[in-house]
C-alpha positions, 0 to 999 in steps of 0.5 A: 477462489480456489486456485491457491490450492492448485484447481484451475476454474474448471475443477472449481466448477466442477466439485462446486456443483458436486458438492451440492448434490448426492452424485453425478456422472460427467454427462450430467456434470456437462449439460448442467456447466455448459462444458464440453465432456472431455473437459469435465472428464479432465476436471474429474480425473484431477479432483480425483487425483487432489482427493477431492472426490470418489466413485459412488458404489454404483458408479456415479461421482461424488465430492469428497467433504470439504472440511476434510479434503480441502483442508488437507489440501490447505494444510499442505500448501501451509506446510509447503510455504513454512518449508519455503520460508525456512529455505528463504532465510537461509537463501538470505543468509548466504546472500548477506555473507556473500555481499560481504565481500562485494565490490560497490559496483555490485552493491550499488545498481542504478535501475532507469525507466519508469517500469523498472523504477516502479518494478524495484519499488514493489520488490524492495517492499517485497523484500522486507521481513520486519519493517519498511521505511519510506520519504514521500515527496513531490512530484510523485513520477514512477509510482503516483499517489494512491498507486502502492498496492504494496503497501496494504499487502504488507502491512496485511502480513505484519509488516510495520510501515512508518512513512514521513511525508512532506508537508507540500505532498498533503497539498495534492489532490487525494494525498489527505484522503490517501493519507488518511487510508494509510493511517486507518490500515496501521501505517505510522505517518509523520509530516515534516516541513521538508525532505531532501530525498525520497526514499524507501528501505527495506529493513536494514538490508535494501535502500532504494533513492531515486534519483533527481532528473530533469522534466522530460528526462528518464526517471532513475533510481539507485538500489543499494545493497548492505552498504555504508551508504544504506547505512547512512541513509538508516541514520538520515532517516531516523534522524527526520522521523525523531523530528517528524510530526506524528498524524493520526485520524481524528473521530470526525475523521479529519487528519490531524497532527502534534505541533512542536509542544506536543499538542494536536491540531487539525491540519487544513482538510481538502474542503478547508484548501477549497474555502481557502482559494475560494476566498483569496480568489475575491469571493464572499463568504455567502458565495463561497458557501453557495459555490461548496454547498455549505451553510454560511455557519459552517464556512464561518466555523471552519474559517475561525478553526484555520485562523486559530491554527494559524494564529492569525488575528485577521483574515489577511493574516489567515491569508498571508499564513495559508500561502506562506505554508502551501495550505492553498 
């Protein structure tokens, strides 16, 4: 808990128990951690040095307050971090003048292999100071659904996500779920019928396109610096998220979206895609309830709710518009 401030789990241990006693000495302190002497004394000697405690006037150890020594500690690694982030952007200020003259060989690095893949993803996210924009499609190769961790540390820090995914990715197990965490957390998701490519950026400073590869080959990407082509895919992308339809969670905590008119619609929930392939697989409704413990009223409810969606008149027109749109 306290190894941000530099204390290893064994002067974590130690100033925990003297915290709650007047004082101790390193005997004391080993047979009620079960640790060797020399290293409680070793604990002490750096709490000492950190501040963290003091010698009692007859010769015991005591913990300094926490309120004042830790938040001394805390207020130094603050300042510590400010003083790395003002170095940061300088750092990045001399590496924008200096890609200014860089050929495109050094712009543009094709990164191969799945860890190198994944590790340039997290690092591209890593990078962005303001914003991170990203095309999510099928299949999902370096980095399966639900697998940013990035993600959620971003957004944690302020960093704005907007993410347009592909209608077909909702289609796959968990995606509605994982979409849903997504728009809980703040990232802004949009749905679009299709998407050419994915793709991640990093404020305007880094773009990473992986690449298309054949089943069994080696899964690439390419990594473009300050470029024109960073520029351009800027420009594809925030042509597709004009177009894009915006989703949201709605409060029985269906994922929801605005069709072309601007007006909200359920799309098909993961129970919705089940009802679905249940019932063109040939089986009755009563046993299609049986099968997903629900009332026939429900299921009957929830079937009238696609084929409004759907604009169906029937349940074959339902059917026909289910396929025609991946809702199975």
């Amino acid at each position: 808990m306290l190894g941000a401030l530099g204390l290893s789990p064994e002067d974590e241990l130690v100033y925990g128990v003297l915290a709650g006693r007047a004082q101790a000495n390193p005997a004391e302190l080993s047979n009620v951690l079960q640790l060797p002497v020399p290293a409680v004394e070793a604990a002490l000697a750096h709490l000492m040095a950190c501040g963290l405690v003091k010698t009692t006037p007859d010769g015991g150890i005591a913990a300094a307050p926490p309120a004042v020594a830790l938040g001394s500690l805390i207020s130094e690694r603050q300042a510590a971090l400010r003083t790395a982030e003002l170095a940061l952007v300088e750092l990045a200020e001399e590496h924008r003048k200096a890609t200014a003259g860089r050929t495109i060989s050094e712009l543009i690095e094709v990164v191969t292999g799945i860890e190198a893949v994944r590790h340039r993803f997290a690092q591209v996210q890593h990078a962005a100071r303001t914003e991170v924009r990203s095309f999510v499609t099928t299949p999902s190769v370096a980095v399966p659904m639900g697998a940013n961790s990035a993600e959620s540390e971003m957004v944690a820090q302020g960093v704005r996500y907007r993410v347009v995914v592909d209608r077909a990715v909702l289609g796959e197990p968990g995606a509605v779920a994982q979409a849903i965490e997504s728009v809980r957390m703040g990232v802004e998701v949009r749905v679009a019928e299709s998407l050419p490519i994915k793709l991640v950026l990093a404020d305007a400073e880094l773009g990473l396109v992986p690449l298309t590869v054949s089943p069994g080959d080696e899964p690439g990407a390419v990594l473009l610096h300050r470029a024109g082509l960073l520029t351009a895919m800027d420009a594809l992308f925030e042509l597709v998220w004009c177009h894009a339809y915006p989703l949201s969670v709605s409060t029985s905590g269906d994922l929801t979206t605005e069709d072309a008119h601007g007006e909200r619609a359920n799309l098909p929930t993961a129970l919705d895609r089940r009802i679905l392939a249940l019932l063109l697989a040939g089986l009755t409704d009563q046993a299609v309830a049986t099968q997903l413990d629900l009332s026939l009223r429900t299921l009957q409810r929830r079937l009238r709710h696609l084929m409004d969606l759907a604009g169906a008149q029937s349940r074959m027109q339902l059917a026909w518009y289910a396929v025609r749109h991946d809702w199975t």
